[in-house]
C-alpha positions in Angstrom: 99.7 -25.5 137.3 96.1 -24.3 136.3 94.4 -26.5 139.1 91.9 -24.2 139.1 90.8 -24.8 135.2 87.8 -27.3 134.5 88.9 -30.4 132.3 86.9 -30.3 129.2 83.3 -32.2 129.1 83.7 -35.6 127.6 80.3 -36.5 127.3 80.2 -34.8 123.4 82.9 -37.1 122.6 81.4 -40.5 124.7 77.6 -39.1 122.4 79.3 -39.4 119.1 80.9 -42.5 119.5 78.0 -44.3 121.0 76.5 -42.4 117.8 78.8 -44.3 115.5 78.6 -47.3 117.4 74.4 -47.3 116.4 75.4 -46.2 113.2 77.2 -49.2 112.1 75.3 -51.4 114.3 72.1 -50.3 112.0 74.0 -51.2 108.8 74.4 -54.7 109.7 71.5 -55.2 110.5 70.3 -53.7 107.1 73.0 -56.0 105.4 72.4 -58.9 107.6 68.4 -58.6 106.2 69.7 -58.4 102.4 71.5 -61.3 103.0 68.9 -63.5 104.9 65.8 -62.4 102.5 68.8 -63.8 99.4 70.6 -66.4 101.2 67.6 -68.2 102.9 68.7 -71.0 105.1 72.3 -70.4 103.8 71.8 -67.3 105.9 75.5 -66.7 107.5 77.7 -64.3 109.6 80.3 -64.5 107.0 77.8 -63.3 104.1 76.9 -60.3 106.3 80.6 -59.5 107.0 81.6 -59.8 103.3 78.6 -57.7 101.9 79.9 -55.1 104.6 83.4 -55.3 103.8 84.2 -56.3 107.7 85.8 -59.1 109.1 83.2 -61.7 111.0 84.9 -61.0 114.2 83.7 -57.2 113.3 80.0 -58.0 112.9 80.2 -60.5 115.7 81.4 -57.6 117.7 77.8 -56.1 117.5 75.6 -59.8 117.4 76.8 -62.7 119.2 75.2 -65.0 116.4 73.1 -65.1 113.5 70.5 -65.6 115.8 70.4 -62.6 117.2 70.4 -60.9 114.2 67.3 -62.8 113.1 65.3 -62.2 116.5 65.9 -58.3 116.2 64.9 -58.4 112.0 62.1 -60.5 113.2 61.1 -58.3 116.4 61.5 -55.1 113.9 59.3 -56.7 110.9 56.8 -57.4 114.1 56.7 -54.1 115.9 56.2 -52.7 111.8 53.2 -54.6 111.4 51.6 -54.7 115.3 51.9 -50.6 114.8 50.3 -50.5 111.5 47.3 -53.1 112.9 46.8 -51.2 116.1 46.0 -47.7 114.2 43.6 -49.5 111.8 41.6 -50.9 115.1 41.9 -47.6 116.6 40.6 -45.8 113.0 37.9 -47.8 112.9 36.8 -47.6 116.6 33.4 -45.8 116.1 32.6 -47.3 113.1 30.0 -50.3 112.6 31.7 -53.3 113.1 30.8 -54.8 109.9 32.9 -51.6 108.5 35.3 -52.4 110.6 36.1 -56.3 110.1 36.7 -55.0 106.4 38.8 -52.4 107.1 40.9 -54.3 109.4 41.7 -57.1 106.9 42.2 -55.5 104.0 44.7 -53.3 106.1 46.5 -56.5 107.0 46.3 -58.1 103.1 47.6 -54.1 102.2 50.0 -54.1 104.7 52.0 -57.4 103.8 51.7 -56.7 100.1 53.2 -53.7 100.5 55.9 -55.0 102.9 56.3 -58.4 101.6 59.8 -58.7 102.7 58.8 -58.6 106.0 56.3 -61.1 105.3 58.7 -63.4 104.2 61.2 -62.5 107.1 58.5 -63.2 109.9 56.6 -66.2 108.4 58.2 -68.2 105.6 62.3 -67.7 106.3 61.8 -68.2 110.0 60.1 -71.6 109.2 63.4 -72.9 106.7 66.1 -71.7 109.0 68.4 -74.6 110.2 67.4 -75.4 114.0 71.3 -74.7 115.3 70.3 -70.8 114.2 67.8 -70.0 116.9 69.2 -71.8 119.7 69.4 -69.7 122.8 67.2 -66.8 121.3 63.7 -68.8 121.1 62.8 -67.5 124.6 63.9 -64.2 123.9 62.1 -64.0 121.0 58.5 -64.9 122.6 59.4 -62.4 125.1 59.5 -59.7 122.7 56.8 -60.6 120.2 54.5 -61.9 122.3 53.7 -58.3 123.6 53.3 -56.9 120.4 50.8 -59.6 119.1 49.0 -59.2 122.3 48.5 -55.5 121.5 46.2 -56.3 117.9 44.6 -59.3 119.4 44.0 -57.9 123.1 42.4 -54.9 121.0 40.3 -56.8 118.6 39.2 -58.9 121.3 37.3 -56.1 123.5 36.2 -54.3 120.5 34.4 -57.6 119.6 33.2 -58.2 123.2 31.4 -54.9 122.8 29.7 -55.2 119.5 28.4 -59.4 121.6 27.2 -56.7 124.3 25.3 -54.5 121.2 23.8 -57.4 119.6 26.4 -57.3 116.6 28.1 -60.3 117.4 26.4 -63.0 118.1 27.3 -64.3 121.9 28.4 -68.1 121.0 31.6 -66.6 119.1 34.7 -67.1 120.5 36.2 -63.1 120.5 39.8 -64.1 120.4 39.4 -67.0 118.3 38.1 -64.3 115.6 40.9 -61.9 116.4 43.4 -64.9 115.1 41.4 -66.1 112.5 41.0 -62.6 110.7 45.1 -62.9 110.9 45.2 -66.0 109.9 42.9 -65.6 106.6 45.0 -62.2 105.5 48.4 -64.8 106.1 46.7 -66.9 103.3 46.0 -64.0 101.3 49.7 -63.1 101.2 51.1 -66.7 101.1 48.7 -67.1 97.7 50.3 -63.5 96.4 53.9 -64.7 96.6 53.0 -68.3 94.9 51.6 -66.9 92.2 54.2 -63.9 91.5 57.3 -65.9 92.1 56.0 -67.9 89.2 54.7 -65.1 87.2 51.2 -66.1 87.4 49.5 -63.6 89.6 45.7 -64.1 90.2 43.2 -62.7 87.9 41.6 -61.0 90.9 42.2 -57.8 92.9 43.1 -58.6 96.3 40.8 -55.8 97.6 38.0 -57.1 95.9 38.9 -60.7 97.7 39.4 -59.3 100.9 35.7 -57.8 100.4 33.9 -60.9 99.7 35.7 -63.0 102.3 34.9 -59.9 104.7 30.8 -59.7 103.4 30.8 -63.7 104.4 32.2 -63.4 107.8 30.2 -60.1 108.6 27.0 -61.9 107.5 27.9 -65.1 109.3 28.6 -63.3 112.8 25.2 -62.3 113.5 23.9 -65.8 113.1 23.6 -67.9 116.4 25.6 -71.2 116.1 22.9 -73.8 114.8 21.6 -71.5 112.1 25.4 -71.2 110.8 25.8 -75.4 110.7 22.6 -75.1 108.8 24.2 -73.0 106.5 27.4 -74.5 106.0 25.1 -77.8 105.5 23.0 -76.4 103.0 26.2 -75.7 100.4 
């Protein structure tokens, strides 16, 4: 007996399989977004498996339900878009924050043009889903996007309490309130993009150019101190 002779290492043999293991793991998820961004609310673990040639108990083998698979697409099409939005803040740090406000939206408007799949993903398939689909993963899912948003919005939100502190914003508005409502206008931007394209009417008008005039308004409208801003909206 050679009981002096080392066994062989497994751990190159444990690193590929885990290897494998992410491998496959990855690909349904890639299938499992194919087939919710095409199935909609007929969204099911039995589309995934037959689009991956497996057998259900195979994909269940790396998601417990078709709601986990939708939290991690979500979380992933969320991270994507948190990343992209942090580095534009960032970007535009020293710049004036009028140059700022319409860099930032027309990075948001670009961002979900350009990735409109994960548009849809995060904010139109998540609203259509049958209830029974996220049940159980709801927490789990604030947990993990939660975070992310607060990133963008915890940014914007001190970069605008320092332009109130330099006079470029005027002290009655709300600095988170804005951080949200910048969002909110560049989700309306991209809800009015896939309206018009899934009926093969697009709009007449660059978006860049929309995203400029909606930005001049709100840049011109943040200086103003609250009653001079009723008096404008009352004057139209």
């Amino acid at each position: 007996m050679n009981r002096g002779k080392k066994r062989p290492a497994r751990k190159p043999v444990r690193r590929l399989v885990e290897a494998r293991r992410a491998s496959a793991r990855e690909e349904v998820l890639r299938a499992a977004r194919e087939c919710l961004l095409s199935d909609g609310p007929a969204f099911s673990i039995a589309s995934v498996a037959e689009r991956l040639g497996m057998t259900k108990p195979a994909v269940y083998y790396y998601f417990p339900s078709r709601g986990a698979l939708v939290r991690e697409l979500a979380v992933a099409a969320v991270a994507r878009e948190s990343e992209t939005i942090a580095q534009a803040i960032e970007a535009s740090a020293s710049a004036p924050l009028a140059v700022a406000i319409a860099s930032l939206m027309k990075t948001y408007v670009r961002h979900y043009l350009q990735n409109f799949d994960d548009f849809r993903l995060i904010y139109a398939l998540m609203q259509v889903l049958p209830e029974d689909v996220m049940e159980g993963q709801v927490d789990s899912l604030r947990q993990s996007i939660y975070p992310k948003s607060e990133l963008v919005y915890g940014a914007l939100e001190a970069r605008f309490l320092e332009a109130q502190k330099r006079g470029e914003l005027a002290k009655d508005i709300h600095p988170r309130r804005l951080a949200v409502a910048l969002h909110l206008s560049a989700i309306g931007f991209a809800c009015m993009y896939g309206m018009t394209n899934a009926r093969g009417d697009p709009l007449k008008h660059d978006y860049d150019d929309l995203v400029g005039e909606l930005a001049q308004v709100v840049v011109r409208g943040m200086r103003m101190p609250a009653p001079a801003r009723a008096r404008q909206v009352a004057a139209r």
